[in-house]
Every structure is written in C-alpha cells, then in structure tokens.
N, C-alpha and C positions, 0 to 999 in steps of 0.2 A: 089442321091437316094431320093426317095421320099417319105411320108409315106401315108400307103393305106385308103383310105376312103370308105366305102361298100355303093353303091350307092343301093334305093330300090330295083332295077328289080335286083340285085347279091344277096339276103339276101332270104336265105334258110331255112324255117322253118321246124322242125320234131315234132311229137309229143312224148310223153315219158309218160311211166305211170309209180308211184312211190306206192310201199304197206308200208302206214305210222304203219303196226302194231309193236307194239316193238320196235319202233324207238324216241329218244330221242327229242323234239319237236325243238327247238332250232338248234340242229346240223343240222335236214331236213331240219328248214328254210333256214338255211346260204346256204345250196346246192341248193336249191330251188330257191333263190334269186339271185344265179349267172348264171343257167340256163335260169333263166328270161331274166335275160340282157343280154344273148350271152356273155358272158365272158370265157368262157369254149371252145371260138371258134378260134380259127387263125383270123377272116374276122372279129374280134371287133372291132366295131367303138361306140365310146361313145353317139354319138346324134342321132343315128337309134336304131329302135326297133328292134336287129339282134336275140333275144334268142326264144328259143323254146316254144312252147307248152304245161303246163304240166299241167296231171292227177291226184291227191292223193286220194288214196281209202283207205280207212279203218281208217279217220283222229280220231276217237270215241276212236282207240285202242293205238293211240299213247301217250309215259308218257314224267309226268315232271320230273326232278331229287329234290332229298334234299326237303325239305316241299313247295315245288309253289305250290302245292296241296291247303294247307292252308291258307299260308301265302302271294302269289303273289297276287296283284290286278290291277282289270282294273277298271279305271273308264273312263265316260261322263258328257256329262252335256247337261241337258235338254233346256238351253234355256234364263231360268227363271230365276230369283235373290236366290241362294241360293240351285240351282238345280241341284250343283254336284251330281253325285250317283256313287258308288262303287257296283262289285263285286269280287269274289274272284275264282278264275282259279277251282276251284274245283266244285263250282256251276255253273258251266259251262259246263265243263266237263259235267254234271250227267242231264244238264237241256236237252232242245230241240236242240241245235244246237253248239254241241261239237267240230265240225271244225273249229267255229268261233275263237278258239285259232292260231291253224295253218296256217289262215289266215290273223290275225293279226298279229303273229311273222314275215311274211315274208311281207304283207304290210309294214311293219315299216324298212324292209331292203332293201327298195328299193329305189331308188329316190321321193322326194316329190313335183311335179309338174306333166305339161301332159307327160311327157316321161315316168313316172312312172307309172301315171296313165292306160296309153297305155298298157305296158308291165305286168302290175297286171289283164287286162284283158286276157291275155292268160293263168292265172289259174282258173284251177278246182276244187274243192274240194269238195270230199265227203266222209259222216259220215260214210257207208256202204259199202260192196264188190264190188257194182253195180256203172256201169258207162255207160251213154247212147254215148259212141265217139269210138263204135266199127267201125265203117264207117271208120274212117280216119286211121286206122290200126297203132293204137301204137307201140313203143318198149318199153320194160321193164327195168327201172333200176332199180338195186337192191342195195341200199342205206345201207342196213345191211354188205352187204360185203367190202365197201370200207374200212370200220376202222371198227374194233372189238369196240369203243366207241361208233358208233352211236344208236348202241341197249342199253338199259338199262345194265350199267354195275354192278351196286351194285348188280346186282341179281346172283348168281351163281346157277345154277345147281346142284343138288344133287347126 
C-alpha cells in the first residue's frame, strides 16, 4: 500500500465564511489555522496548499480571555538601533484596524516559509459584517457551536 499524495489538478478548494462575534480569538485561530492547511481534509498532504478559503467577518467583535486586553503585547521593530516598539492588544483592538489581532494569531500558527506564505493568502478578514466574495458563494461555519468554549465562557447569562 502506498501513501496518498494530492497532486495540484486533485486539490479542491471551498470557500467558508466564519462570524468571529463572541468568539474567543485564540480558539478561531487554531480552527482557522487547520482550515488553512487542509488538515481537516482526508486528501492532506503536507507540501500542497490543499486547505480552504476563509472569510472572517465581524473580527472588531471577537474577545480576548483573562486581562490580554491589558496586559498581552505585540511588538516591532522599526529598523533603527533602538527601535523596538510595543503595543498592547487592547489599543488595538479600539485603534483603526482591530482584525490585525486575528490575523496575527493565525499568521503565527501557521508554517513560516512560502507554504505558509501561500496558504495565509487565502484569508480574509474583516473588521465589519461586510464582505465583498459573494460571487464565489460561501458556506457558513458556525464556530460557536462546535464547543460551548469557543464563545466567551466566563460570561454567563442572566
């Protein structure tokens, strides 16, 4: 017996739209991240870019747990001698471009070369409801329902 390799012309792309509201940021990534790679698929093969397509709408609305709000930081560095800079997840959140969390959690779980490279361009992400890839006719996953965790659980309802 032999084992299967997905040659290009066999690897089947779908699109998938995911609604990040209320959704724990962390947990979407890791899902996100396997999606990416085709891992979630029978026809995985590790050196093709076999995974899907995916949408995130509503990335503005999704939380962190425990104080990442506060206390989590991203930093860069500009360049220059001396020209680390930090910020902290919470001005971020609140600044211009609030998805940038969501797409650096799953950037950082994915492979760090061109294969990675490749497969991080099949996401989307957006801060708002609005998505312009009606054309390619989505399916919807609904990330909330797999695990009662993926939503914010210290919050209880009243």
């Amino acid at each position: 017996m032999t084992t299967y390799s997905a040659k290009a012309s066999e690897i089947e792309k779908k699109w998938v739209v995911i609604d990040a509201s209320g959704l724990v940021v962390g947990r979407l990534a890791a899902l996100v991240a396997t999606r990416l790679r085709g891992k979630h698929k029978a026809t995985y093969t590790p050196h093709m870019d076999c995974g899907d397509n995916v949408i995130i709408i509503n990335a503005a609305k999704c939380l962190l747990t425990g104080n990442k709000l506060k206390k989590k930081v991203y930093y860069h560095h500009t360049g220059y001698i001396g020209g680390i800079k930090e910020r902290f997840a919470g001005d971020i959140m609140r600044g211009a471009h609030p998805e940038r969390i969501v797409e650096k959690a799953i950037e950082r779980m994915l492979p760090h070369g061109p294969l990675g490279r490749r497969q991080l361009a099949n996401l989307r992400v957006y801060a708002g409801a609005e998505h312009p890839h009606a054309a390619q006719l989505p399916g919807v996953l609904d990330v909330a329902k797999l695990s009662p965790k993926n939503t914010h659980y210290h919050v209880k309802a009243a």
